[in-house]
C-alpha positions as CSV (number, residue, x, y, z in Angstrom):
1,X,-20.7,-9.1,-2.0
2,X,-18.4,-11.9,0.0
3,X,-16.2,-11.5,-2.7
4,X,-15.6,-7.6,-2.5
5,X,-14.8,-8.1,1.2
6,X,-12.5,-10.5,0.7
7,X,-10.9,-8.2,-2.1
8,X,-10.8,-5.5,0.6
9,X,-9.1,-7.4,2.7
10,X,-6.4,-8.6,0.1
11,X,-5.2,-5.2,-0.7
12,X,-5.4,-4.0,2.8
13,X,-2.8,-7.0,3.7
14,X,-1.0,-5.8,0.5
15,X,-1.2,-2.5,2.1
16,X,0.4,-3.2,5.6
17,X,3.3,-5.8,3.7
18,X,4.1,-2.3,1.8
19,X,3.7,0.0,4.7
20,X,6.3,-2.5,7.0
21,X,8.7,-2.5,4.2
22,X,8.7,0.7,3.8
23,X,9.3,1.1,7.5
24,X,12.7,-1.2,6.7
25,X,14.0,1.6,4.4
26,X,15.8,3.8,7.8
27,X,18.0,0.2,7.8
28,X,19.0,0.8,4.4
29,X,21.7,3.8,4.5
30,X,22.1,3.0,0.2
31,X,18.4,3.6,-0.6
32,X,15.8,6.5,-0.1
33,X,11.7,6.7,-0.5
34,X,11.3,7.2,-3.9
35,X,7.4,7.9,-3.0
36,X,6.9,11.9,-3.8
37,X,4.7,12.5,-0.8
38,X,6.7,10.8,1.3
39,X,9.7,12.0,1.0
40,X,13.0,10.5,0.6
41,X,13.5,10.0,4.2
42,X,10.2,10.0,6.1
43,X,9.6,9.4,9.6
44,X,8.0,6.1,11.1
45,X,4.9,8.1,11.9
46,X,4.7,9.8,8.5
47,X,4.9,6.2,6.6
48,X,2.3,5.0,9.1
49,X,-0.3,8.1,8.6
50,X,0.4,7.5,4.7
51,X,-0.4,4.1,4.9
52,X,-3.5,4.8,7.4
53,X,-4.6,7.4,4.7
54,X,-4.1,5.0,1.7
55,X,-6.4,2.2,3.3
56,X,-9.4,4.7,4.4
57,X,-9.7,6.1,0.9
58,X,-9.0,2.6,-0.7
59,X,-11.6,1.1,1.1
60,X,-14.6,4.5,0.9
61,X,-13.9,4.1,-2.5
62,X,-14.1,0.1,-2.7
63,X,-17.9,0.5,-0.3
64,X,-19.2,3.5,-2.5
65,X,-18.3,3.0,-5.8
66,X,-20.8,0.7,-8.1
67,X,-20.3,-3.4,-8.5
68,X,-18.5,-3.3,-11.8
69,X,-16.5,0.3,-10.9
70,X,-15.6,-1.5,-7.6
71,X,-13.6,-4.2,-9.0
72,X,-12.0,-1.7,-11.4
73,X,-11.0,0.3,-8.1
74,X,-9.7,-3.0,-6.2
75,X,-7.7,-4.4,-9.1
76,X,-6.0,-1.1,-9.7
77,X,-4.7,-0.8,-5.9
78,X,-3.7,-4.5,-5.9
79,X,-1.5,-4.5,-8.9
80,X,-0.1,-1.0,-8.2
81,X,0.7,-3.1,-3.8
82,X,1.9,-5.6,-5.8
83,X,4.0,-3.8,-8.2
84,X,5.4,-1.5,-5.0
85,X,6.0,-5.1,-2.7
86,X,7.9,-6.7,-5.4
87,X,10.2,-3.8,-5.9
88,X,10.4,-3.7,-2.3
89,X,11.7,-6.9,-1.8
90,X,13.5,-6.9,-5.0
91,X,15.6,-3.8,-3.2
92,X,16.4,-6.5,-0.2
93,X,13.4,-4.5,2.2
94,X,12.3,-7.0,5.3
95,X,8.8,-7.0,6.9
């Protein structure tokens, strides 16, 4: 159980790294949210609500799903963070 909080925790980290990169994109006139819900040039309180919205359901589902579906669920959102962060930076995006 320790470790499924700790897990939780991970990806919301992850989480906030993406959401304050994302934040860096209104720096950026060359590059545009490429995040369909978003938009291609949301607002800081859109990216913020999105974000809020992405860690609430991330972690109801994390608490209510099952011990092996759980870690399914966890691993999933941390390599999809990681994948988003890296192409994040990779674009030249700042915390």
């Amino acid at each position: 159980m320790i470790l499924s909080y700790i897990l939780i925790i991970s990806v919301i980290i992850l989480l906030v790294l993406d959401c304050l990169t994302t934040l860096d994109i209104k720096n950026h006139a060359d590059l545009h949210e490429t995040n369909l819900i978003l938009g291609q040039h949301p607002t800081d309180t859109k990216i913020i609500l999105y974000f809020l919205i992405c860690m609430i359901v991330f972690c109801m589902g994390a608490l209510l799903l099952l011990e092996p579906f759980c870690y399914i669920w966890i691993s999933v959102w941390t390599v999809v963070e990681i994948y988003c962060l890296f192409n994040n930076f990779k674009l030249g995006l700042k915390i």
